[in-house]
VOBA-1610 file (N, C-alpha, C; in pm, whole numbers, padded with zeros to 5 digits, always signed):
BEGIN
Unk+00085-00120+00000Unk+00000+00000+00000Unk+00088+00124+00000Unk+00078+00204-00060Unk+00164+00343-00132Unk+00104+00413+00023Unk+00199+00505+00057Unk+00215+00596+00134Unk+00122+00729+00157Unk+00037+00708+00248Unk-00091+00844+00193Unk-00122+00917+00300Unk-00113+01049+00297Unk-00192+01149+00340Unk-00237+01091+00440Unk-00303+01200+00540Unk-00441+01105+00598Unk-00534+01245+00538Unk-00500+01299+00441Unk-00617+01309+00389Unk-00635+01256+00252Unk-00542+01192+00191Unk-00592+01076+00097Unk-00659+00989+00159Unk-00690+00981+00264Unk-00789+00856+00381Unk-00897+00919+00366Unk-01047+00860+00270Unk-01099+00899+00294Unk-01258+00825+00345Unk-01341+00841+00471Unk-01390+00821+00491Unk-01542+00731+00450Unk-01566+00591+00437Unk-01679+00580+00393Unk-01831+00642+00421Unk-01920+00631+00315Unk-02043+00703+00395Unk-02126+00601+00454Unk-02178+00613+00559Unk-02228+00528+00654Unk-02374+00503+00553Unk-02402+00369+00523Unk-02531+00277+00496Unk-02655+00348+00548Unk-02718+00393+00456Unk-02881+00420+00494Unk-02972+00303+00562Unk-03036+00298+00702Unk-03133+00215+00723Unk-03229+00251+00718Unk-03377+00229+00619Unk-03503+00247+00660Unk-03564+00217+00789Unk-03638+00358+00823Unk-03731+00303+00940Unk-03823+00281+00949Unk-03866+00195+00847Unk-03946+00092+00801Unk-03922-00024+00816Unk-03988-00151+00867Unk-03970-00261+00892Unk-03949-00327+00709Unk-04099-00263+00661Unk-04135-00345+00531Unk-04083-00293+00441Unk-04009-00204+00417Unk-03833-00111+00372Unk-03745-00194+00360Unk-03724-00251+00501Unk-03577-00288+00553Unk-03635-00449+00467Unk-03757-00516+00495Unk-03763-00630+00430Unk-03772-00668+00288Unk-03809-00544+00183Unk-03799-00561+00105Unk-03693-00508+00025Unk-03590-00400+00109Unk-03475-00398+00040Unk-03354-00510+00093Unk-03389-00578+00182Unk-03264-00658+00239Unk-03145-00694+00199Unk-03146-00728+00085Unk-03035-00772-00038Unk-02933-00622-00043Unk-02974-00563-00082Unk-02956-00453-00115Unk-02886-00365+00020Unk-02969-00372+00121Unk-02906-00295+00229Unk-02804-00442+00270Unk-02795-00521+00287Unk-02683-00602+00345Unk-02574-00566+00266Unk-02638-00570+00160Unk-02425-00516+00061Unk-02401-00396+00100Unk-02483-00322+00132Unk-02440-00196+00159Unk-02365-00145+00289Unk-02429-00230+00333Unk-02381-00261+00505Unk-02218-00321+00497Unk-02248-00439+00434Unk-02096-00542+00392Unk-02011-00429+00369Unk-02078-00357+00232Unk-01916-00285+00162Unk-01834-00196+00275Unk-01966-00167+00352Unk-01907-00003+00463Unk-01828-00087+00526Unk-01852-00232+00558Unk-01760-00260+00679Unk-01634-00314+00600Unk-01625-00330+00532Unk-01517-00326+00411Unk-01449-00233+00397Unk-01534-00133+00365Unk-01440-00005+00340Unk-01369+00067+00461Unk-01478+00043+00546Unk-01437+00092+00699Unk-01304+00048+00733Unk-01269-00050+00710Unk-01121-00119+00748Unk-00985-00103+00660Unk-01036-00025+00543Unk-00914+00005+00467Unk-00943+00131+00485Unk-01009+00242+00571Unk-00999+00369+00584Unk-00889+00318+00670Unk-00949+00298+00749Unk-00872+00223+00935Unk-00690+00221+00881Unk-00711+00082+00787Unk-00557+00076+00756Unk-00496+00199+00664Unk-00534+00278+00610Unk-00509+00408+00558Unk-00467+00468+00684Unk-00547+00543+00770Unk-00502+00602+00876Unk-00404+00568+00956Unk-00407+00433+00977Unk-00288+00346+01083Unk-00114+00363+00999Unk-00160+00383+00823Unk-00003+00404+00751Unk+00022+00525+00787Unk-00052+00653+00749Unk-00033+00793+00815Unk+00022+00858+00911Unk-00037+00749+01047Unk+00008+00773+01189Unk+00122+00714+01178Unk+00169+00586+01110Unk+00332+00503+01118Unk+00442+00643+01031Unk+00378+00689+00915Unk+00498+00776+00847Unk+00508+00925+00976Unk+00397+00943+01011Unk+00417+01094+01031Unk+00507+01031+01189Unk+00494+00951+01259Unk+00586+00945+01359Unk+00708+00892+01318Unk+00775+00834+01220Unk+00883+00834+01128Unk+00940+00960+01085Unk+00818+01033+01019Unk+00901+01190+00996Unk+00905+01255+01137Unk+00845+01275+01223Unk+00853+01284+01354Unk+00992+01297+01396Unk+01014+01172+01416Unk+01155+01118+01478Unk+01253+01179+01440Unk+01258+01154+01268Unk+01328+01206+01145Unk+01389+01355+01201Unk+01270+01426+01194Unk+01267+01575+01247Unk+01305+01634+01380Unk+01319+01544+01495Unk+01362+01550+01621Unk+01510+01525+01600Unk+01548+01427+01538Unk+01695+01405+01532Unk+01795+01498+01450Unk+01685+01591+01371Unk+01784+01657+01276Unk+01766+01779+01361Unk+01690+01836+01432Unk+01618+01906+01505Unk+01788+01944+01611Unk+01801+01807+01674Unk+01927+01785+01772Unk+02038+01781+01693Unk+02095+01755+01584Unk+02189+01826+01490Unk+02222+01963+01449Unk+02098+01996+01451Unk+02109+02197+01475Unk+02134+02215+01590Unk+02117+02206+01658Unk+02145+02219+01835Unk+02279+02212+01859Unk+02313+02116+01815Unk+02451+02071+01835Unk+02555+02100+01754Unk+02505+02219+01612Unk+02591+02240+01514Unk+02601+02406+01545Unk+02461+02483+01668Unk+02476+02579+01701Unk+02546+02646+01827Unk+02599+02520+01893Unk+02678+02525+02074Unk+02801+02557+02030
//
């Protein structure tokens, strides 16, 4: 998985439920995939965000250590 933003992460839209019983029974098919995909998609937002938080505390670090190289190139 390529390296992204967390705002290349972008959020699924949460599944419409009717509040209708005879809605919900006659779209069933239909709302279960819809349901499925979110929780699908939901988990590669998830792992999107979880790469984001791993680089930016990498550049983090990155930036603290060079951070203490100026410090130490200004004493």
């Amino acid at each position: 998985m390529p390296i992204a933003a967390a705002a290349d992460c972008v959020p699924p839209e949460r599944p419409f439920l009717p509040q209708s019983r005879e809605d919900i029974r006659a779209y069933a098919d239909l709302l279960r995939s819809d349901f499925e995909d979110y929780i699908a998609d939901i988990q590669e937002y998830f792992r999107c965000l979880d790469a984001e938080r791993q680089r930016a505390f990498q550049e983090a670090r990155e930036v603290s250590e060079d951070y203490g190289k100026l410090i130490e190139l200004l004493d």
